[in-house]
PAZADREN-12761 format. One record per atom (N, C-alpha, C): residue in one letter; x negated, y, z negated. Coordinates in steps of 0.05 Angstrom, whole numbers, padded with zeros to 5 digits, always signed. Example, Ala and Ser with C-alpha at 12.3 -4.5 7.8 and 13.67 -1.06 7.14 Angstrom:
BEGIN
A-00264-00114-00156A-00246-00090-00156A-00264-00066-00156S-00257-00045-00142S-00273-00021-00143S-00258+00001-00157
***
This chain:
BEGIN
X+00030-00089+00750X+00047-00094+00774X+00072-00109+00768X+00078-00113+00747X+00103-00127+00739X+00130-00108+00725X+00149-00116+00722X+00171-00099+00721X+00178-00096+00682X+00163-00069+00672X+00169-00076+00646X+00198-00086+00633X+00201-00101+00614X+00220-00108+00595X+00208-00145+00586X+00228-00157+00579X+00225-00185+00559X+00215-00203+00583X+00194-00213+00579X+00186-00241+00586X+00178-00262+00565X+00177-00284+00579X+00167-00302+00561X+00134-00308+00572X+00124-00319+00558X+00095-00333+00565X+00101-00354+00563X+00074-00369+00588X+00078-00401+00590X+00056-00411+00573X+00062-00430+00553X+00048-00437+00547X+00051-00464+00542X+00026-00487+00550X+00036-00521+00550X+00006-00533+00537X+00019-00564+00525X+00002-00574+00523X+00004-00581+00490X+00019-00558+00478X+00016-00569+00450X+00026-00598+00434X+00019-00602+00414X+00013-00629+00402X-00005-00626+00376X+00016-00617+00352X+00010-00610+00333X+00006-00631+00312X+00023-00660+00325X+00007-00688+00312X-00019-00699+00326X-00027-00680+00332X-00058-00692+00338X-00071-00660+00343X-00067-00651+00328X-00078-00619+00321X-00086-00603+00342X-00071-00599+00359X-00075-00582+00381X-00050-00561+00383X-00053-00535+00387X-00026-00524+00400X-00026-00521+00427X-00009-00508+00442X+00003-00496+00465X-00014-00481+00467X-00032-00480+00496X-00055-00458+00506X-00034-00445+00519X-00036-00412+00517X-00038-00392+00535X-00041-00393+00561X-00026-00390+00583X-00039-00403+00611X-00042-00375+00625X-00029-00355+00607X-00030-00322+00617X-00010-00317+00647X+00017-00345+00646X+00035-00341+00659X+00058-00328+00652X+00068-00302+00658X+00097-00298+00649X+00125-00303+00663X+00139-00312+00648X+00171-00316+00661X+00190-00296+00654X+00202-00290+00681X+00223-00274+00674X+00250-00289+00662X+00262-00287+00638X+00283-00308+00619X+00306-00318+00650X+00306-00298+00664X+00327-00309+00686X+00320-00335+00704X+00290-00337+00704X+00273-00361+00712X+00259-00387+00700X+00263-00384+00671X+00260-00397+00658X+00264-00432+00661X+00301-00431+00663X+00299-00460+00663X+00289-00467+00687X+00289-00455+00710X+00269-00472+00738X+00237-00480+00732X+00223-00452+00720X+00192-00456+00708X+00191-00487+00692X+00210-00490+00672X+00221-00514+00659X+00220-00537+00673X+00241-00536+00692X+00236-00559+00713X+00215-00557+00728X+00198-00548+00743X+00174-00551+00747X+00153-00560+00729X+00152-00553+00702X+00130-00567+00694X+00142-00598+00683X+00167-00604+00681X+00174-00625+00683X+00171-00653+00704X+00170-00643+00730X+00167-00653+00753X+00136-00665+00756X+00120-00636+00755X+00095-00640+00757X+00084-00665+00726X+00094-00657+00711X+00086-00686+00684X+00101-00710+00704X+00127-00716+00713X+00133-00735+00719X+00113-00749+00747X+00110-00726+00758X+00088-00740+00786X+00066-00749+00775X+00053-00730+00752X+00023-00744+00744X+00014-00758+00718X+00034-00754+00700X+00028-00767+00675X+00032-00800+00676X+00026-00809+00656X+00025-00841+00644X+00053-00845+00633X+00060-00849+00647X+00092-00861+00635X+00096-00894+00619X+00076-00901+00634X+00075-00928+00621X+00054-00936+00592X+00041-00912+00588X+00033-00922+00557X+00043-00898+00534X+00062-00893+00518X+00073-00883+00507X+00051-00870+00489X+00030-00874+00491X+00004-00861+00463X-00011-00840+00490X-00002-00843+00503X-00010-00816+00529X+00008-00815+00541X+00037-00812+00540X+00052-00795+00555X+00069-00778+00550X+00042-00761+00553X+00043-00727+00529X+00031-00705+00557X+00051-00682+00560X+00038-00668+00583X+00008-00660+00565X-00007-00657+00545X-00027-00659+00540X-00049-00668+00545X-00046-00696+00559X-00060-00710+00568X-00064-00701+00604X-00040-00704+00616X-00040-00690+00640X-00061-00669+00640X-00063-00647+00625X-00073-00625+00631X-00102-00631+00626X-00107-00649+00610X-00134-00646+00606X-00151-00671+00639X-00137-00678+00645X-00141-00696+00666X-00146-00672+00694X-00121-00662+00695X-00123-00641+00720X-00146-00617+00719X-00130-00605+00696X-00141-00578+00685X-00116-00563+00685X-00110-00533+00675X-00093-00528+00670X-00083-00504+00698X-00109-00501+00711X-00104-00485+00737X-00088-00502+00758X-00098-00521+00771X-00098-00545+00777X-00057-00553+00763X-00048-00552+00749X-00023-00554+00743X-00017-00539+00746X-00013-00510+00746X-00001-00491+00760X+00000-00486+00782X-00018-00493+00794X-00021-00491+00827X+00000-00518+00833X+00009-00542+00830X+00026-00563+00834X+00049-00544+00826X+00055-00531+00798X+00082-00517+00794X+00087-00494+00808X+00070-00486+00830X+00076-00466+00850X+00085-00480+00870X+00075-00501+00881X+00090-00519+00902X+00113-00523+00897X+00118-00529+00878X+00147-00539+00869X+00166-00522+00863X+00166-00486+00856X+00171-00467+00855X+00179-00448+00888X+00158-00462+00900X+00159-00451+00926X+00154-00415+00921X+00128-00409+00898X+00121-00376+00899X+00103-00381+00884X+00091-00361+00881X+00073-00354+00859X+00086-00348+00835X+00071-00359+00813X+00070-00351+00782X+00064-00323+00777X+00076-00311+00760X+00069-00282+00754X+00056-00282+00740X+00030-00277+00737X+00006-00270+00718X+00004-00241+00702X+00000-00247+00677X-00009-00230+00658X-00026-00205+00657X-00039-00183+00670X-00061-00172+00667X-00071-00173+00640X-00090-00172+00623X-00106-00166+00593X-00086-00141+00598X-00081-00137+00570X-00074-00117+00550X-00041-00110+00561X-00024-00123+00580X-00003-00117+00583X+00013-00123+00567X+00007-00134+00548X+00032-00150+00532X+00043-00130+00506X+00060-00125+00500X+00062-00110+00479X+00056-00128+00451X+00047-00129+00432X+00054-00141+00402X+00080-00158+00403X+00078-00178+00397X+00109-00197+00387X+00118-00181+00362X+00147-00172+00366X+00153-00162+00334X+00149-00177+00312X+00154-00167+00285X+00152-00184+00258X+00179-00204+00264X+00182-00229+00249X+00207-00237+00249X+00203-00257+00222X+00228-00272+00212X+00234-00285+00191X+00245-00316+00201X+00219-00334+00188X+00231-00359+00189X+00258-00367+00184X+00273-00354+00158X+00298-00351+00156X+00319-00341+00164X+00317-00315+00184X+00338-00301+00191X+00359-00309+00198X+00358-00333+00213X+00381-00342+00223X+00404-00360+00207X+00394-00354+00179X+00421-00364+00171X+00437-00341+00160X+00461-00347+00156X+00485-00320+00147X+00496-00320+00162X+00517-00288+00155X+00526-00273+00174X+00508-00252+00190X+00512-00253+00215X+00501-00226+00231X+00514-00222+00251X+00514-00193+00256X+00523-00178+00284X+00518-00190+00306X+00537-00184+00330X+00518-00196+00347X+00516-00168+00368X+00510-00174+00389X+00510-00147+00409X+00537-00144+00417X+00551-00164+00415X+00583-00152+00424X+00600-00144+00402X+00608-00119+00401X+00617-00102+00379X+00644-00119+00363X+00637-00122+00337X+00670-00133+00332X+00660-00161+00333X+00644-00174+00335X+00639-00203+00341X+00611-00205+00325X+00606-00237+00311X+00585-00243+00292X+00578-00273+00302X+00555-00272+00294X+00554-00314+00292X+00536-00316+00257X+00547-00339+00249X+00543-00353+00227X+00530-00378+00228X+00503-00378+00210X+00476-00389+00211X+00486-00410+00189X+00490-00438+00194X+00504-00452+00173X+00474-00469+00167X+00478-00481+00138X+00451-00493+00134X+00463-00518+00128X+00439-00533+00139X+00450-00569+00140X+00427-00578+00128X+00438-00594+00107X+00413-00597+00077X+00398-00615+00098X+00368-00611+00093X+00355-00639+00110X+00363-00640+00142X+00374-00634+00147X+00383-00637+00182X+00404-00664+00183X+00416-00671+00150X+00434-00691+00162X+00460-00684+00163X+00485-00687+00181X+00509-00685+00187X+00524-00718+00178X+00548-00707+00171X+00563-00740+00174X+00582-00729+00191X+00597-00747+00205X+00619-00752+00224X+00638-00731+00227X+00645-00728+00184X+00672-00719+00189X+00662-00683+00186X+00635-00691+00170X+00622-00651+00173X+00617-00641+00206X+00610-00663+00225X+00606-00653+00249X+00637-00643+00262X+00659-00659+00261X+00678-00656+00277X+00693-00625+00263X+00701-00627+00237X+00699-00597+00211X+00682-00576+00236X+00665-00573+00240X+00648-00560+00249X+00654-00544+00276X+00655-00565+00290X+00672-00564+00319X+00701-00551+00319X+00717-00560+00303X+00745-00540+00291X+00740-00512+00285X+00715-00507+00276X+00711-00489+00267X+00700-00462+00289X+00681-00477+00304X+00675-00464+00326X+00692-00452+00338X+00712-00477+00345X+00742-00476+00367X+00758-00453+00356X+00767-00458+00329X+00782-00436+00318X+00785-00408+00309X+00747-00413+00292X+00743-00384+00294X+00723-00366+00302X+00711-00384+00337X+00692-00371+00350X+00693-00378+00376X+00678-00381+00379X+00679-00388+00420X+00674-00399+00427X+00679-00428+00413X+00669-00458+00415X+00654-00461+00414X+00623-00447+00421X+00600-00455+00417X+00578-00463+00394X+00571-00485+00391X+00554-00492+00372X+00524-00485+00375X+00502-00475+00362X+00472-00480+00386X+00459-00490+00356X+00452-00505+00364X+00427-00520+00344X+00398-00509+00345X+00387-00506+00320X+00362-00491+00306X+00341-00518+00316X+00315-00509+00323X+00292-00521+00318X+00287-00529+00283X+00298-00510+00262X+00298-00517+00232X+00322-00532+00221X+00339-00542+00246X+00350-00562+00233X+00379-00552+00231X+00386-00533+00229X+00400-00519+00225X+00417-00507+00244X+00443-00493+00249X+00462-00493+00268X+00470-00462+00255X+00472-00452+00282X+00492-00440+00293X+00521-00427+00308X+00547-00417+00292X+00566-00417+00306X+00572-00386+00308X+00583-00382+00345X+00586-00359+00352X+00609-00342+00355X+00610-00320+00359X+00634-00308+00372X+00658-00308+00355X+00649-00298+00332X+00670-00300+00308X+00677-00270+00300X+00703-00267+00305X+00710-00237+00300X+00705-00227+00272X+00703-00203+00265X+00703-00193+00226X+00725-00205+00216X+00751-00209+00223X+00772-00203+00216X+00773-00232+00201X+00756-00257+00212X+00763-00290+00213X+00733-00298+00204X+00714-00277+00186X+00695-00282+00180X+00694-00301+00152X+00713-00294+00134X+00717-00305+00116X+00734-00331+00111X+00754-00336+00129X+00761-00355+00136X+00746-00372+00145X+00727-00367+00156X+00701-00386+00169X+00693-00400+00151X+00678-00382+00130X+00661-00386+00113X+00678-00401+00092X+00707-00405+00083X+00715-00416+00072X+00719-00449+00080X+00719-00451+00104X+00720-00468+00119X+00699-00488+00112X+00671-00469+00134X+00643-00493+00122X+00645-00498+00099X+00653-00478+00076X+00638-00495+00048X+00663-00517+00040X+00684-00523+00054X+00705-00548+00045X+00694-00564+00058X+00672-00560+00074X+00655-00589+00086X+00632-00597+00080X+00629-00576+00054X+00604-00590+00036X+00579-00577+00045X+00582-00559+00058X+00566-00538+00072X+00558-00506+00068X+00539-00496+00073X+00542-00462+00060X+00521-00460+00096X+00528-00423+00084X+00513-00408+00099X+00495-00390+00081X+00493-00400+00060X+00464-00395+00048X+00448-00410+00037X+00421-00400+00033X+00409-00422+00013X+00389-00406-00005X+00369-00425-00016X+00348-00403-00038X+00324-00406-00020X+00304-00403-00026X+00284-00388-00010X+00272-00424-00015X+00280-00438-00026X+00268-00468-00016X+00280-00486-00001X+00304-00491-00004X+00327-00504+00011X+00326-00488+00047X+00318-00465+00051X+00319-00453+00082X+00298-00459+00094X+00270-00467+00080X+00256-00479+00090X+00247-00502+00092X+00269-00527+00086X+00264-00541+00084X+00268-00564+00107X+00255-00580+00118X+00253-00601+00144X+00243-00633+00138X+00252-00643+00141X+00254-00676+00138X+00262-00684+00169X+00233-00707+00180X+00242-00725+00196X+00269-00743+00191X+00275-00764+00217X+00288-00779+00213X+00285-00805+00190X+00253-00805+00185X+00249-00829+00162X+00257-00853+00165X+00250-00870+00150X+00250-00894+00164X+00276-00917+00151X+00288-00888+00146X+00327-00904+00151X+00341-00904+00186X+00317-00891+00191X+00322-00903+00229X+00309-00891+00248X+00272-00898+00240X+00254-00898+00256X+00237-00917+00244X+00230-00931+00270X+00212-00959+00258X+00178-00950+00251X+00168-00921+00263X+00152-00909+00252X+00156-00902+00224X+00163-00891+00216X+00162-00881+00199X+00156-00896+00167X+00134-00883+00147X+00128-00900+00127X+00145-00886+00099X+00164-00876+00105X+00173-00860+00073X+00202-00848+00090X+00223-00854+00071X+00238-00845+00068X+00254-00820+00065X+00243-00801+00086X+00240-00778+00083X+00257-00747+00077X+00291-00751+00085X+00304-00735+00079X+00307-00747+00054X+00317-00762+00043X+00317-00770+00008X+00292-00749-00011X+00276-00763+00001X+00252-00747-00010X+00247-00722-00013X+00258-00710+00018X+00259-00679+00018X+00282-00672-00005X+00309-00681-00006X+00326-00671-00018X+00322-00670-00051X+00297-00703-00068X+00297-00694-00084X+00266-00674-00098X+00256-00663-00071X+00237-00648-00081X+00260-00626-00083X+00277-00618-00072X+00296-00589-00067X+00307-00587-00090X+00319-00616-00106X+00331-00615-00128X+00322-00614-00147X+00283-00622-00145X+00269-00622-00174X+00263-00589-00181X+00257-00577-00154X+00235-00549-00158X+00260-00528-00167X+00279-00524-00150X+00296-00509-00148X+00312-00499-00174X+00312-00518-00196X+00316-00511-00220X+00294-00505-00237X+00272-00516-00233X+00242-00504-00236X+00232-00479-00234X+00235-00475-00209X+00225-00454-00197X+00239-00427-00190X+00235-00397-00191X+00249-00382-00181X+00233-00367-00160X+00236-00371-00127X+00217-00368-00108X+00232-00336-00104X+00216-00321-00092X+00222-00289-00087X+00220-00290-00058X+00201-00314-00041X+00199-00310-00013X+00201-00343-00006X+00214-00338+00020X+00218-00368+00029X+00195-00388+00036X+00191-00407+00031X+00161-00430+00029X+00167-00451+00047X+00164-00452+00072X+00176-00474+00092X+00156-00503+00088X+00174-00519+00075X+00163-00553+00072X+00177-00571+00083X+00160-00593+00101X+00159-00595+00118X+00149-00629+00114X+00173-00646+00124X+00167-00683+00109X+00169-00696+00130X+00154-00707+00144X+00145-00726+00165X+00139-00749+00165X+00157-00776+00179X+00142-00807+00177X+00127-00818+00182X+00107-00803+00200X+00084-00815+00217X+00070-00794+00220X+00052-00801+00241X+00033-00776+00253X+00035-00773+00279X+00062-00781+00291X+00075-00776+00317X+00083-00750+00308X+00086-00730+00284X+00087-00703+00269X+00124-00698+00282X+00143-00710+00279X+00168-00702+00286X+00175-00676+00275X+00170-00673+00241X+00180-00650+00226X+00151-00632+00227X+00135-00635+00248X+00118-00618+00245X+00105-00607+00225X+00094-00631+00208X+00080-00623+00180X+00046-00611+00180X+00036-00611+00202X+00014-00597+00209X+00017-00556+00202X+00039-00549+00216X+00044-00523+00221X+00068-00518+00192X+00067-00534+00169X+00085-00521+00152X+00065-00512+00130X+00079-00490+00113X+00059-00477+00089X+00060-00504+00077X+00077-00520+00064X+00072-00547+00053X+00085-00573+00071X+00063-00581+00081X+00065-00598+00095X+00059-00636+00083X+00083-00649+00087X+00073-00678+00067X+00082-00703+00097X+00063-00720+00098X+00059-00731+00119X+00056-00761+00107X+00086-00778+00106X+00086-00809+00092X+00059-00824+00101X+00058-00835+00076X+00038-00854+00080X+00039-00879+00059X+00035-00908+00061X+00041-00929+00042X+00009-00923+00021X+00023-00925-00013X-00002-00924-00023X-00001-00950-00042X-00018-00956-00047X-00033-00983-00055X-00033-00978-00086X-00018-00977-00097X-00026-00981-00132X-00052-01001-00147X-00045-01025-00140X-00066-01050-00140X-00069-01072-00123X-00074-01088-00121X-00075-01115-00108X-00055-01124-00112X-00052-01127-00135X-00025-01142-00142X+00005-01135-00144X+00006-01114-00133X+00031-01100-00127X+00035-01095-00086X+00064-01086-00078X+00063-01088-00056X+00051-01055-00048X+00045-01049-00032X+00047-01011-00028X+00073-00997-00036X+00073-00981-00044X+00097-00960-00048X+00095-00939-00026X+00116-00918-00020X+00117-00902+00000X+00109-00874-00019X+00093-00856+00003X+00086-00838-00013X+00068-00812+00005X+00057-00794+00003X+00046-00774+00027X+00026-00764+00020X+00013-00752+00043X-00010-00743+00047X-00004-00709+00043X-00008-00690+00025X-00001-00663+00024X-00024-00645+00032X-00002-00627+00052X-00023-00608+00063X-00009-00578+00062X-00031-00563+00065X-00018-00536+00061X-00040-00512+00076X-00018-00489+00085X-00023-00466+00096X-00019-00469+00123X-00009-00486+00134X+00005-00480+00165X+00016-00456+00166X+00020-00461+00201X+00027-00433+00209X+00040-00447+00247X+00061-00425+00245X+00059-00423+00279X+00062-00391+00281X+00065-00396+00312X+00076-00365+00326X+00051-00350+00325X+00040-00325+00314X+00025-00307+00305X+00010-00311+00281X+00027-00338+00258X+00008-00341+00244X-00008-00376+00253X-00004-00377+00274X-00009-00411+00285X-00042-00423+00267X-00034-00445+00245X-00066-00460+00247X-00052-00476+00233X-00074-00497+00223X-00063-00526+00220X-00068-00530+00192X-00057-00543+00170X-00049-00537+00143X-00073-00567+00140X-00087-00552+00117X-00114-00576+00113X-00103-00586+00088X-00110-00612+00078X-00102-00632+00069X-00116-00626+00043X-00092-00619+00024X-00086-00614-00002X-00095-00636-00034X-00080-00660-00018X-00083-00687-00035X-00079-00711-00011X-00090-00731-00023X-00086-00759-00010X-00061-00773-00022X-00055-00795-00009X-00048-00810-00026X-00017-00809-00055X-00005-00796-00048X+00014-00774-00069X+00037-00801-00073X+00043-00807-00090X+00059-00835-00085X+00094-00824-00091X+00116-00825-00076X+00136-00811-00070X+00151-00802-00091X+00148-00821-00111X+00166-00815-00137X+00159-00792-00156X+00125-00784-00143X+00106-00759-00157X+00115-00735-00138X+00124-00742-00116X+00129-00716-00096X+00135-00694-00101X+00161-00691-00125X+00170-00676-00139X+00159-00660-00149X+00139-00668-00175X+00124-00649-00192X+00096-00638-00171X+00088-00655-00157X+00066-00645-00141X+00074-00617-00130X+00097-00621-00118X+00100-00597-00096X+00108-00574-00126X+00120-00575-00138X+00123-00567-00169X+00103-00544-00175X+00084-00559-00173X+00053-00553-00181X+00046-00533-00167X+00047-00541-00139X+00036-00524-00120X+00042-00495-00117X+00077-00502-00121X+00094-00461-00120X+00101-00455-00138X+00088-00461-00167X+00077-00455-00193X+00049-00438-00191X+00031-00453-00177X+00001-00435-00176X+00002-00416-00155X+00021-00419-00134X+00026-00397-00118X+00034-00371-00129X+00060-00381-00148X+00074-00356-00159X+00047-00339-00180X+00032-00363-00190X+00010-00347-00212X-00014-00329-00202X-00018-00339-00180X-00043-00334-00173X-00047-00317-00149X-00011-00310-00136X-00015-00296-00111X-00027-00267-00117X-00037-00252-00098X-00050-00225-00098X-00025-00210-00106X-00002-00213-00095X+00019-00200-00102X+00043-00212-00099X+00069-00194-00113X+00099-00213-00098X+00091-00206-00067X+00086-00190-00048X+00087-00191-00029X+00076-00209-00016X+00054-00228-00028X+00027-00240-00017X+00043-00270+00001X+00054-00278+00019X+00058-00308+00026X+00043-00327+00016X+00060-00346+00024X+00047-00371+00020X+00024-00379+00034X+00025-00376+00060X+00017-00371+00076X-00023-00355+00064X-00011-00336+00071X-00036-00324+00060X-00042-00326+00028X-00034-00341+00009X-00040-00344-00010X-00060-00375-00005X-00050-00393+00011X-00067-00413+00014X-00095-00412+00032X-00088-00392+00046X-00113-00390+00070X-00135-00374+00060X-00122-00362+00025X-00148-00339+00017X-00163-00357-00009X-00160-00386-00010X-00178-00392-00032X-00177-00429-00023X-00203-00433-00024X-00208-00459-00017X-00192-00483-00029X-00197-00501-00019X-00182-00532-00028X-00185-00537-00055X-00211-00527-00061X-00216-00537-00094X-00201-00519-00113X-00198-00487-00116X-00193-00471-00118X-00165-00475-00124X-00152-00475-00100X-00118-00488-00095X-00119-00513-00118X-00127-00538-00123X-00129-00562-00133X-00132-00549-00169X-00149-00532-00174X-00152-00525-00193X-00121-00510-00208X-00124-00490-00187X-00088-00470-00196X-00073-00489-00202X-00059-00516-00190X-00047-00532-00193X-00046-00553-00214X-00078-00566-00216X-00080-00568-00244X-00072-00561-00265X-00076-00525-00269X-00071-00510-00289X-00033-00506-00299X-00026-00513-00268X+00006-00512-00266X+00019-00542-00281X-00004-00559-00279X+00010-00584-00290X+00028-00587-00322
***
């Protein structure tokens, strides 16, 4: 009974630092309705959630208090209609897609016009790369900037003709629109150069695992890793193929803790969604390097094939198994 073409599904509740994703509520939105659906389930968290204790004021908690019918029925009040529901089997397949696609050049739907996928090492900008940036938009696109969930940015509406001028552009600001199949997947929290959570240092850390492996290693497929200061999960280290989650480690008594992570591996979202089980303890930060080293060393040895992911290279042989390959990589 619904009008075929693109919807989105609703889906709430996820909370991947405390290992849960986004349930299915088998609601669809039409994209034209979206940001209102948005504000409704915003409203409804603001009428019923805990605002006043920050360790539950997670629409997660909401839902499990109400139920998740029970919230929809409040986001129909507030909607003033009914939700459009799903029948079983209406949905077509989600196409294949690429954690990386979005960096480069690409077409866009308006003929004669591109946008360019710039990569920002670690997710950090300085001042004078941000404002560079904004010139760049202004001059050789359509002012618009859109920022990546990977950290990473977007500029649009750039004719063929001013493609190369673009691109000459970002890289005088210390910037590319490419990277190698480790650097594109790579994500670092804010770390605790300015989060008081956070136990490790974490874009540092990301940048010098990027700079240890990368001359190390020659990857054929992109490996998204993934460096987080807490288990508030900011960089979402639950859902990365290598996932490293700071933690202070204790050498002796007689020394202070050093900063250092917890490594996990075989996350997943989207279609491949599960939670990356815990590789090593304890990894002390200055080892970060050769660890992760190790890891896309026994991957490259041991995968079923070049085609095989990471992904499915970790999910087809147990913890000990994995521990062993790595060993052998030492």
């Amino acid at each position: 009974g619904l009008e075929p073409g693109v919807w989105f599904r609703l889906c709430l509740g996820g909370l991947t630092g405390h290992r849960s994703f986004a349930g299915d509520t088998g609601v669809l939105v039409r994209p034209a309705e979206a940001t209102l659906t948005a504000d409704a389930v915003v409203r409804v968290f603001i009428d019923h959630g805990d605002r006043t204790d920050r360790t539950r004021a997670r629409l997660k908690y909401v839902l499990e208090k109400i139920g998740v019918e029970a919230f929809l029925t409040l986001m129909e009040e507030k909607l003033g209609r009914k939700l459009d529901r799903a029948a079983p089997g209406a949905l077509a397949p989600r196409p294949p897609f690429s954690r990386t696609d979005h960096i480069g050049i690409h077409a866009q739907k308006q003929s004669g016009l591109h946008w360019i996928g710039v990569v920002v090492p670690v997710g950090y900008l300085g001042v004078a790369q941000m404002r560079g940036l904004a010139d760049v938009a202004h001059e050789f696109g359509d002012g618009d900037i859109r920022l990546t969930v990977w950290q990473n940015l977007l500029i649009s509406g750039v004719p063929t003709d001013r493609l190369e001028d673009a691109r000459r552009r970002i890289e005088t600001l210390g910037l590319a629109i490419e990277a190698n199949a480790l650097r594109s997947g790579l994500v670092a929290c804010t770390g605790n150069t300015g989060c008081k959570f956070a136990a490790s240092d974490t874009k540092r850390h990301a940048e010098e695992i990027a700079r240890w492996c990368e001359t190390r290693i020659s990857l054929d497929i992109p490996v998204n890793i993934h460096l987080t200061g807490c288990h508030h999960s900011c960089a979402q280290h639950f859902v990365a193929e290598i996932g490293l989650l700071a933690c202070k480690v204790q050498d002796n008594e007689d020394t202070d803790p050093v900063e250092g992570y917890h490594v996990l591996v075989g996350g997943g979202f989207g279609p491949d969604a599960a939670l990356g089980r815990e590789l090593y303890r304890d990894v002390k930060a200055e080892d970060a390097p050769q660890t992760v080293e190790r890891i896309l060393k026994a991957y490259l040895a041991h995968r079923a094939s070049p085609q095989e992911s990471f992904i499915e290279f970790a999910r087809r042989h147990d913890i000990d198994a994995l521990k062993a390959f790595a060993a052998e990589a030492a």
